[in-house]
C-alpha positions in Angstrom: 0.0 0.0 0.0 1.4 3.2 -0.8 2.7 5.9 1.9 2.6 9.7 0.8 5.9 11.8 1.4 6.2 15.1 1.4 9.7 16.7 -0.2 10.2 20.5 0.1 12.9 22.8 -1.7 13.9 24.8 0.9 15.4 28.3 0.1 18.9 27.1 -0.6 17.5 25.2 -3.3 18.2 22.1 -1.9 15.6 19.6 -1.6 14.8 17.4 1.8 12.2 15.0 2.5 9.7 15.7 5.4 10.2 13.0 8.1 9.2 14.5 11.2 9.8 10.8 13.4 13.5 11.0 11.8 16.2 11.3 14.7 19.4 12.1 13.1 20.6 15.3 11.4 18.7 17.2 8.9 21.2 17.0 5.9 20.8 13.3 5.8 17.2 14.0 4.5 19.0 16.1 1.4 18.3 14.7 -1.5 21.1 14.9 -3.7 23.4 12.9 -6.6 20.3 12.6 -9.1 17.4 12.8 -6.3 17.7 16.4 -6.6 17.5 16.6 -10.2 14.2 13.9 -10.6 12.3 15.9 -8.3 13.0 19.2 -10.1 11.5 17.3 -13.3 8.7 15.4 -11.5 7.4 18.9 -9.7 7.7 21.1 -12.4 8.8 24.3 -10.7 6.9 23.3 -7.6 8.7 23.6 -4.2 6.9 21.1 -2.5 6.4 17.9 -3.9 4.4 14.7 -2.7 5.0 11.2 -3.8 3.1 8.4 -3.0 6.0 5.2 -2.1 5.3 1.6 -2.1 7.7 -1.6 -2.6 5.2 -3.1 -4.9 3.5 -2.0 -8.3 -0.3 0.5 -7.9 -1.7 2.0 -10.1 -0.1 5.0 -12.0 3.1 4.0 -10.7 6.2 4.5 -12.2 9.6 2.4 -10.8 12.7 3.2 -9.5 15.2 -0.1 -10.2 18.3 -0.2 -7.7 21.2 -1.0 -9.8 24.0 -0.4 -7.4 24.0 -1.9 -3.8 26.0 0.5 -1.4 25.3 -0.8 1.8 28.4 -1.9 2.3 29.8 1.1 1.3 28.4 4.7 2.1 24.9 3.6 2.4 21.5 3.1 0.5 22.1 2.6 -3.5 22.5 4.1 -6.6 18.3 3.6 -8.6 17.3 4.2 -11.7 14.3 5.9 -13.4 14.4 4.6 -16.9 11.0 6.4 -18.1 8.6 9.0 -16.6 5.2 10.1 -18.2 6.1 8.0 -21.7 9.7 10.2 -21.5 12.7 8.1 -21.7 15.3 9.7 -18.8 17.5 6.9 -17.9 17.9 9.1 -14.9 20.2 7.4 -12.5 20.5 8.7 -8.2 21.8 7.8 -5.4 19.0 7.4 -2.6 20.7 7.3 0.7 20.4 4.7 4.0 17.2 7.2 5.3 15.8 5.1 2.2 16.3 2.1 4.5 14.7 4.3 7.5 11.4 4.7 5.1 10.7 1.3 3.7 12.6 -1.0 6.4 15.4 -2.1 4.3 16.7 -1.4 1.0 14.4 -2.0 -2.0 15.0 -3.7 -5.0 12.2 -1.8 -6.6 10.4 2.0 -5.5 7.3 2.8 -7.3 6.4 6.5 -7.3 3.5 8.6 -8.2 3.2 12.2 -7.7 -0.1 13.3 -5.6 
């Protein structure tokens, strides 16, 4: 079942996701290395952004494969988003361990849909 998040672009221009039961810093909810970028293209201009998250397939969902395993290394993985709206992007970005703090673990597969 799909859980809505809520990503803001604050007035540095950086983006962070809204997790108000996270308990470490607040630049590890940055998104950054391609993050950044997919949300620029997904909100359009928008400085707030919410995406519906799920580890299996709904309706309208588009998926984000992991292709690079970093757990071992700095943390979380590298994904990919290889299409968006019929748009081919091949957009690759690193989504770090908080992504493990959201869904439990690290996901083979994130489907997203903007609200």
């Amino acid at each position: 079942m799909p859980v809505t998040y809520k990503f803001i672009k604050e007035p540095t221009n950086r983006w962070y996701i809204d997790l108000p039961d996270w308990q470490g810093v607040h630049a590890d909810l940055e998104m950054v290395e391609g993050a950044d970028t997919m949300l620029d293209y997904v909100g359009q201009g928008a400085r707030e952004v919410e995406l519906q998250l799920a580890e299996e397939p709904f309706e309208n969902a588009t998926p984000l494969q992991l292709i690079e395993d970093y757990r071992d290394h700095v943390g979380g993985g590298i994904y990919l988003l290889a299409q968006y709206n019929g748009e081919v992007l091949n957009q690759k970005m690193w989504l770090c361990g908080v992504t493990e703090f959201v869904f439990g673990k690290l996901p083979e597969v994130i489907y997203f849909r903007k609200v």
